[in-house]
N, C-alpha and C positions, 0 to 999 in steps of 0.2 A: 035487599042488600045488593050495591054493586059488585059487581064480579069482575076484579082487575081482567084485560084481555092480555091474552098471551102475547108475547113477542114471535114477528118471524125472523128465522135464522141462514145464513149462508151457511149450508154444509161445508163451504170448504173453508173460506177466511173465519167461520162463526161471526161476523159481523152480525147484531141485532139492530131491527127496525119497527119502530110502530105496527107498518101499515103495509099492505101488501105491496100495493103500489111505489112505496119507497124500495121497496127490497127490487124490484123487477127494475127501477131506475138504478140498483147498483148494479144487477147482473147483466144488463145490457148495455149499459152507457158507461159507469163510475170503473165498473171493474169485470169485462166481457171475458177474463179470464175463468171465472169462478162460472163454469157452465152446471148449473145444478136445476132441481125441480122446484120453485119455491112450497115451502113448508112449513105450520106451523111448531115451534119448540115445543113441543110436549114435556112436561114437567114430570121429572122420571119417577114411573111409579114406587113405590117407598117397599120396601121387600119388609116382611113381617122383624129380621134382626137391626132393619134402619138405624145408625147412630146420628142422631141429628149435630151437626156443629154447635160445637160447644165456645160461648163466646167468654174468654178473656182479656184480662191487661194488654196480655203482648199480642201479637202478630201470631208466634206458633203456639200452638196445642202443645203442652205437655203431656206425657203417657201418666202423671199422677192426676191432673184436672180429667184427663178420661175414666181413668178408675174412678174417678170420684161419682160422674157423672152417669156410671154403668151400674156401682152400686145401687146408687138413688134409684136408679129400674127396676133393679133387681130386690129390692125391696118391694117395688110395685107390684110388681108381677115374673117373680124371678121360677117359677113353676113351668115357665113358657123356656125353654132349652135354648130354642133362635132370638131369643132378644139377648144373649150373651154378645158381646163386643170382642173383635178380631184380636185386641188386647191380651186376652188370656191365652190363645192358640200360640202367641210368641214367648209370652212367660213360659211356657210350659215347655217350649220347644227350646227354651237359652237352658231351663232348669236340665232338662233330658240331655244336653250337651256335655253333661259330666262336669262340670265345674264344682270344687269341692263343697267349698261354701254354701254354692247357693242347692245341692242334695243335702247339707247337712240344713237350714233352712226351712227348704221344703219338706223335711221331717219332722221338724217343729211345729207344722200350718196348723190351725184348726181344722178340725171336720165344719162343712156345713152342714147343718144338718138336711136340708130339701137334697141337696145335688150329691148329698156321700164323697164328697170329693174335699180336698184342699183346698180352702177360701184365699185367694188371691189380695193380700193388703196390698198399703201402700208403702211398706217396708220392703216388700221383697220386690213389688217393684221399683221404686227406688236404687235396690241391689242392681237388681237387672241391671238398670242404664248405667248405674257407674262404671261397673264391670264393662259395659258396650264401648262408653266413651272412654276407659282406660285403654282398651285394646286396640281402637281407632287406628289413633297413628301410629301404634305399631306395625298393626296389621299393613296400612298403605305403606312404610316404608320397605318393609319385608316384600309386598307387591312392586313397588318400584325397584329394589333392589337384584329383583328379577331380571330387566330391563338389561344389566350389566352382567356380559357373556361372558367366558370361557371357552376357547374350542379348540380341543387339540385334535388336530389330521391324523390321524391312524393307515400308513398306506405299506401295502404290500409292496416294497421295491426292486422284483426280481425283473428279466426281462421284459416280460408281457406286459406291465406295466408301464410303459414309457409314456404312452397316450394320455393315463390318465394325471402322473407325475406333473407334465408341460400341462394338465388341463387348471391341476390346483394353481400353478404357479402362477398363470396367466388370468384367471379368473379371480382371485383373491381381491383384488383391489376394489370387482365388483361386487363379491361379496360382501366386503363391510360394508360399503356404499350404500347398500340396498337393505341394511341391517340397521344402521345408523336413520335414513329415512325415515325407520319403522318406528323411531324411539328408541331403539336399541344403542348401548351404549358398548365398546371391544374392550374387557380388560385386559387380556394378552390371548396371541395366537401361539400355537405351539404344534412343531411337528414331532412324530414318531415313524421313523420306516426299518421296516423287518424284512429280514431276508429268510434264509434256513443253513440250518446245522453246519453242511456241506461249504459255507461260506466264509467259515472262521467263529469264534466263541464270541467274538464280538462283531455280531453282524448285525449293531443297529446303529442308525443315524439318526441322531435326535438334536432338536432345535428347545431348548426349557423358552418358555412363555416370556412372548416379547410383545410392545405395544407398536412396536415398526413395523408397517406393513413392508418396508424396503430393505430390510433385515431378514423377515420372513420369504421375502421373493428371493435372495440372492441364496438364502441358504439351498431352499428346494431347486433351485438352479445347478447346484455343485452334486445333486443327487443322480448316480449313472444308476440306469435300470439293465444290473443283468443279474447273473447267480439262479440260484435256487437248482436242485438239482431231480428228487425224485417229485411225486404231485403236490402232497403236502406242503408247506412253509411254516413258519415258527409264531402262529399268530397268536398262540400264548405268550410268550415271551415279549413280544410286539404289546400286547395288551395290558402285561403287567407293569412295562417300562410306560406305559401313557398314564394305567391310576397311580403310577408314584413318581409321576411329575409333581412338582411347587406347584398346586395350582393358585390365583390369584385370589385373594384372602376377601377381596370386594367384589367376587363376580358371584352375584345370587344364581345364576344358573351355568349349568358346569356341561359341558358336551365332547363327550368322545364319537370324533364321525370316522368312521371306519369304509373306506375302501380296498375290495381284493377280491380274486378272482379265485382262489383256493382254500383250503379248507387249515384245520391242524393236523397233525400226527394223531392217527390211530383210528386202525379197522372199523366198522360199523359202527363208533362213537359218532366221528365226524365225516364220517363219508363211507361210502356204500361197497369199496375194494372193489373199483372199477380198473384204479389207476396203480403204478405201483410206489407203494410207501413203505420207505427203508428203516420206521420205526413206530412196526401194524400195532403195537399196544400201547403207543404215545411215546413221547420219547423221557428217558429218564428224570430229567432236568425241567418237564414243564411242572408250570406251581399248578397245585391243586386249582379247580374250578367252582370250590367253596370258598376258598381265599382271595381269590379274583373277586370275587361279586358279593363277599363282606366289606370289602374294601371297598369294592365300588361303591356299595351304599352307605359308608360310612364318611365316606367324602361328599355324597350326593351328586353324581353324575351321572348324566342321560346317556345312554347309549345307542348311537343310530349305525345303519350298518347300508349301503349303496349297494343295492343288489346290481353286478354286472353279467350275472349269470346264474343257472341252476346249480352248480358244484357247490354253493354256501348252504343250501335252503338244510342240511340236515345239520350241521353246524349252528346255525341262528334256532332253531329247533332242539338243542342241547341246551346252548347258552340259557334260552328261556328258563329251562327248569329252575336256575339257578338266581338269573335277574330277576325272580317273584311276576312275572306281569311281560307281557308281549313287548317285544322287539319289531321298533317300526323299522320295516327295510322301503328304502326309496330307489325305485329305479333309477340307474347312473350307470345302465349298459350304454348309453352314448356320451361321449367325451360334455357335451355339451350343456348336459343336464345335470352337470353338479352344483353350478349356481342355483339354481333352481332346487336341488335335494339336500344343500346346505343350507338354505333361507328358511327351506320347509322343517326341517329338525329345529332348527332354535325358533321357530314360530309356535310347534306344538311344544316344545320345552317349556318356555316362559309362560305358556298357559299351565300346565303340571307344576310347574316351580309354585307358581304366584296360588294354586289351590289347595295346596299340600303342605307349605309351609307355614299356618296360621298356627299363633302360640297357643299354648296349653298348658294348662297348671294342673293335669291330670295324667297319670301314668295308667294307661286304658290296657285292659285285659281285651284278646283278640281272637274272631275265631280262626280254632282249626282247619288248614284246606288244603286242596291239594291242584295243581290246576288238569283241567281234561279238556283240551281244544276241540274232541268230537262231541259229537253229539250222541245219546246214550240211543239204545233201541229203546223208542218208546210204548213199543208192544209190551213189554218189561217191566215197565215203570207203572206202579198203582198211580190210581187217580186221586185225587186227595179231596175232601171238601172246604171250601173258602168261601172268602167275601171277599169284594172287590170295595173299595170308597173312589169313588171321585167328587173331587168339587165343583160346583156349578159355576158357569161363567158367572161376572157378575153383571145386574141389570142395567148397570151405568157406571161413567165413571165417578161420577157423588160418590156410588157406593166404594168404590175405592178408594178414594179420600179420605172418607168418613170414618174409615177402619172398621168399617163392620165387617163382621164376620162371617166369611164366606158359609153358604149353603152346600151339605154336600149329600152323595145321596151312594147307596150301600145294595149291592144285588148278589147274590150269591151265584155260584159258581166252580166248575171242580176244574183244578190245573193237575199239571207235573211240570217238578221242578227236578234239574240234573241234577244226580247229587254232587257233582262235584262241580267246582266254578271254570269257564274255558276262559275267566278275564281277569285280573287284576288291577284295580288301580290304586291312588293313595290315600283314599278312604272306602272304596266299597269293592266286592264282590260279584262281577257277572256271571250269569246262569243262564242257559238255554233252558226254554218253557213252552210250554205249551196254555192258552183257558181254551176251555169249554164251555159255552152257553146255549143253553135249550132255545129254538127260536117254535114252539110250537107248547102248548099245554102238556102235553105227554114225553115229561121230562126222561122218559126209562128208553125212549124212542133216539137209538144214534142217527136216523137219519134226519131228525130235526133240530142236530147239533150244527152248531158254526166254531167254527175250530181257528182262533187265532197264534201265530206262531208269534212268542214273549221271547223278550229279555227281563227277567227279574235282577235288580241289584239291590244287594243288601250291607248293609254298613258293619264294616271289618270291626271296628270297635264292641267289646258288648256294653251295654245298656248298664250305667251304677244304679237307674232306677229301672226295676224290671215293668213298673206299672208306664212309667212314662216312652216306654221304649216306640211305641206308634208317633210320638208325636218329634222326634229324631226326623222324619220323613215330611210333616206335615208342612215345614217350610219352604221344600221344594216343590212340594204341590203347591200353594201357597202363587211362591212365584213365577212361576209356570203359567199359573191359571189368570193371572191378573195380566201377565205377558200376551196371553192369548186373545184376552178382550182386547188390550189395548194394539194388539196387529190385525183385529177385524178395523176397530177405526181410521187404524194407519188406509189400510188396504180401502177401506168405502169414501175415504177424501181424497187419497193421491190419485186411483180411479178415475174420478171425475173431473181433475186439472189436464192439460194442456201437455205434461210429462207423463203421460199414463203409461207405465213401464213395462206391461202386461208380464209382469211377475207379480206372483202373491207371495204377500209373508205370513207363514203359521209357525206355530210352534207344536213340538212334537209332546204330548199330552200326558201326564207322568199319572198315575195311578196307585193306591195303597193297595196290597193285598196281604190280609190277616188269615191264614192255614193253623188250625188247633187240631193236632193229633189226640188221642186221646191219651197216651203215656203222658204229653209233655207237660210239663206245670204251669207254662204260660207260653199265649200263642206266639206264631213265630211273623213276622212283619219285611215283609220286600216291597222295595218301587218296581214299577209293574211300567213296562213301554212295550210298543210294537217294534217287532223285528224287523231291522235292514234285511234283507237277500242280496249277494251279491258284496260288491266292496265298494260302496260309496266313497267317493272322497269328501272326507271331513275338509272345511276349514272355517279356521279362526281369524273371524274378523276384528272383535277388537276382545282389550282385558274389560278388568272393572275400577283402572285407573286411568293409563292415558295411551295403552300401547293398541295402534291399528297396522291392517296387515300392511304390508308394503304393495302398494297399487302397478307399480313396473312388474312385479313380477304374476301377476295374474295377466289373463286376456283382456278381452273388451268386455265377455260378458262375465268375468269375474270380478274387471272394476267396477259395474253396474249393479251388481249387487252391492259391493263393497258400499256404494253410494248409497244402496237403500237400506242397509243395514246400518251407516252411520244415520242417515237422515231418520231412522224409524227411533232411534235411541234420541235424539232432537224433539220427536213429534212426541214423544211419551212425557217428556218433563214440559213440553209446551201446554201443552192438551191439559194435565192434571196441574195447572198453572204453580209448577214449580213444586209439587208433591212431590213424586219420585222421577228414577231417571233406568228404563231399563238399556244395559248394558253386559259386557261378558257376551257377543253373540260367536257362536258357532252354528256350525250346520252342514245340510246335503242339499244338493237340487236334484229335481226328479220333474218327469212331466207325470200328468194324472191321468186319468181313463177319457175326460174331455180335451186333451191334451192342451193344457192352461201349466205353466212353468211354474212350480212352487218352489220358495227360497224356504227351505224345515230348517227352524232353529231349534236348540233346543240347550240347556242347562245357562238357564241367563241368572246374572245378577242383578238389584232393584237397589238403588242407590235410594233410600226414602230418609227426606231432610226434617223432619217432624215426630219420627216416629220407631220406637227400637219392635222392626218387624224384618223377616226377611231375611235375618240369619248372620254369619258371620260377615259373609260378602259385602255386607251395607255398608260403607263407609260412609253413608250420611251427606252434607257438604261436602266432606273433604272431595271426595269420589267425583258427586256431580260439578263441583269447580275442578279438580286437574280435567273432567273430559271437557270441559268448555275452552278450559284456555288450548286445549291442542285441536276441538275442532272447528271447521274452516267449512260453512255452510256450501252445500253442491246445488245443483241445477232443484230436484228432490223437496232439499227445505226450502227453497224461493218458490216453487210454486203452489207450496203449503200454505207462503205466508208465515212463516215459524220467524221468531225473534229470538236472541241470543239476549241471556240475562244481561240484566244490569251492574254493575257492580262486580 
């Protein structure tokens, strides 16, 4: 029997050739950019869960012709656990999502009888995808509507203030500019300024939400910075006149940016009785600070605060208890960095807006919490026994395609978890943690422990199904881990071109950890990351519609990543010829112990056009056409060789 001979491959264009000799005529002569080792294509070995393509009428796979074709195995040899298809891990994981229907549904499923578990038809998947394709365009409009600001200036207008007053005034016209750039759309700007007591009952100046920026400049023009008389200022009052402004009915994300150099009324509340304040138990007439930040949430508005100095930090420190979840403060002790820490607040805004506001046909019971920003003594704290899951990369991108179903692999482990959370956001729960793992046979032995320092997050929502409640998590493992393959291939082709950036892109590595006390009735389930030290600065490169950061306001080498971050979202829907598209990047840079620059992404979204996986975020089409029509290939995708679809 002949033996077809394999083809060789250009790692970098993937151009295929007969014969070696053809390939070494393309890399030297046809296309001397493509410096690679000639190789042959090795035909990716087939992992025991392989889903071979499944050939249909049309072009795409449906997720019923795959159930179809997963059953037919699982018939054959369905006893084998890994020849299950990736299919069922998102059923399970849309089911765990709490949607009514599909728990009343899946309490209808039959038992199988091999696996003890709920048999997966082609009803309920079916269910699935309608439900997925109903919420589509919702969800993108809701994400775009993000897009459409709100920002009212919150500024303390007493003397000391003048610098910063002429700084808003002056800079505003670069603010939108540079907003608008981004994708961003101004539904109206609005100012609030507060004085104190001592100033009159009506000591504020307010501008209600206008769409002129030339309206806006003249008013803050007409504002004299003097008054205020003991330390204190009226910054409640100031704050309550900002959440009961009109705000603008179309602006999905809502931003009160607060600049000031002093605190509110009252002793050891908001400040330390360094200075003297003429009303030490707050003053009569401020509104509660339960009612401030009902209201604040009941409008949905972000709250950012321009640190210009230490006198606020126990003030923003109050306020938190109250706003459920951290208070980002942006340095704006120099006049000149408020462009800069206004861009930055509606940048991390519209990413919170656009993840927060996905619809729901479920009214979710939550857990109890309280936040603790320290860290507990871990001398203190029992150690508890666990399992850790991770998934295995996968062995190619086929197997990505293909939707089989990742590999994962399970070791046990003892952690602590703080009991109480130092983070809040708008679906999960941060924790300071600790694992422990034995690195020697003599597990009773501390000094053959390796001790890593965790952040566990756990999802604020509980679980309608308490069996399914692991697989809530499993999507972000999921995507995470398919993001991770496909930035090893990013990183071994752009390498070897002619643009070789000497940054690498990783992603930071998400992990399940399942803890069963022995009271509880059912185990308790976190995502499991490795801890920051230190204050990295986050940023957000793009959404998982059309929004990217604004490139002026970064340096040279934050446009540089910006560029490999858009070009690496390019090379994943090239690569997987138009399968999925990862997208949503954030992240940190850090150099490593070889000191090689790493760009850490980490919580992306996977745009997959074929297939309901990957969780709410997937907008399918819709998602990977708006990122194509807004992006605009860089230096990065030409020397890939990456093409911009068709159509």
């Amino acid at each position: 029997m002949m033996v077809k001979p394999r083809p060789f491959e250009c790692s970098v264009c993937r151009a295929l050739f007969k014969t070696k000799p053809d390939l070494a005529v393309h890399l030297n002569k046809t296309s001397p950019s493509c410096k690679t080792t000639p190789k042959k294509r090795e035909e990716a070995s087939k992992p025991e869960n392989y889903l071979p393509k499944i050939r249909v009428d049309s072009e795409k796979r449906t997720d019923s012709d795959l159930l179809l074709a997963m059953e037919t195995r699982m018939e054959r040899k369905y006893k084998q656990e890994k020849m299950k298809s990736g299919l069922e891990s998102s059923i399970l994981s849309a089911i765990a999502d709490g949607d009514e229907e599909l728990v009343s549904a899946y309490s209808r499923m039959s038992l199988d009888p091999v696996a003890r578990a709920g048999r997966i038809d082609e009803k309920i998947v079916n269910s699935v995808c309608s439900k997925a394709n109903m919420n589509m365009e919702r969800i993108a409009r809701l994400i775009s509507q993000a897009r459409h600001i709100g920002i009212c200036f919150l500024l303390d207008t007493t003397g000391s203030m003048c610098s910063y007053i002429n700084g808003v005034k002056e800079q505003i016209v670069e603010i939108v500019a540079r907003l608008e750039a981004s994708g961003c759309g101004i539904e109206g700007l609005a100012f609030v300024g507060y004085k104190d007591w001592c100033d009159g009952i009506n000591h504020f100046e307010i501008l209600p939400f206008t769409k002129s920026i030339s309206e806006f400049k003249s008013f803050v023009a007409t504002i004299c910075a003097k008054g205020g008389g003991d330390f204190p200022e009226d910054v409640l009052g100031g704050l309550s006149r900002a959440i009961s402004l009109n705000w603008p009915l179309n602006s999905g994300t809502r931003i009160i940016f607060h600049l000031g150099d002093a605190p509110p009324h009252g002793k050891t509340i908001f400040h330390d009785g360094r200075h003297r304040d003429d009303y030490e138990n707050g003053h009569p007439h401020d509104p509660p600070l339960e009612e401030l930040f009902r209201d604040m949430h009941r409008k949905k508005l972000m709250y950012y605060f321009g640190r210009i100095n230490g006198d606020c930090d126990r003030m923003i420190a109050t306020f938190e208890r109250y706003y459920g979840g951290k208070i980002e403060t942006l340095d704006s002790a120099e006049v000149c960095n408020i462009l800069r820490s206004v861009t930055e607040s509606v940048m991390r805004s519209v990413s919170v807006t656009q993840r927060s506001d996905f619809p729901t046909t479920v009214d979710k019971e939550s857990l109890p919490f309280s936040i603790e920003k320290k860290e507990p003594n871990w001398a203190q704290l029992l150690r508890l026994d666990g399992t850790i899951l991770t998934l295995e990369l996968p062995t190619s991108v086929e197997e990505i395609t293909s939707f089989a179903k990742l590999q994962d692999k399970i070791k046990k482990c003892r952690l602590q978890i703080a009991p109480n959370p130092f983070a809040k956001g708008s679906v999960r729960l941060a924790y300071f943690g600790k694992i422990y793992y034995s690195s020697s046979k003599d597990s009773n032995s501390s000094a053959s422990e390796i001790v890593d320092d965790a952040v566990f997050k756990e999802i604020i929502s509980l679980p309608k199904v308490a069996d399914l409640d692991r697989w809530r998590y499993m999507t972000d493992l999921e995507a995470q881990t398919v993001a991770a393959k496909l930035a090893i291939e990013f990183n071994g082709r752009l390498f070897r071109t002619q643009q070789n950036p000497n940054i690498k892109t990783k992603f930071l590595m998400t992990k399940l950890v399942r803890v069963f006390k022995k009271e509880d009735v059912a185990p308790r389930y976190l995502a499991y990351e490795q801890r920051f030290r230190g204050n990295p600065n986050m940023v957000k490169y793009t959404n998982n519609v059309d929004f990217v950061h604004d490139a002026e306001s970064l340096d040279e080498n934050g446009r540089k990543k910006l560029e490999i971050a858009l070009a690496f979202s390019h090379f994943s829907h090239d690569i997987t010829d138009g399968y999925l598209l990862v997208c949503d990047l954030q992240g940190v840079s850090y150099v490593d112990a070889k000191g090689k620059e790493i760009l850490l992404l980490t919580d992306p979204a996977i745009h997959c056009s074929k297939h309901i996986r990957f969780g709410k975020t997937n907008l399918s089409s819709i998602g990977i056409n708006k990122f194509f029509k807004k992006h605009v290939c860089n230096k990065y995708c030409l020397a890939l060789g990456l093409k911009m679809p068709s159509g």
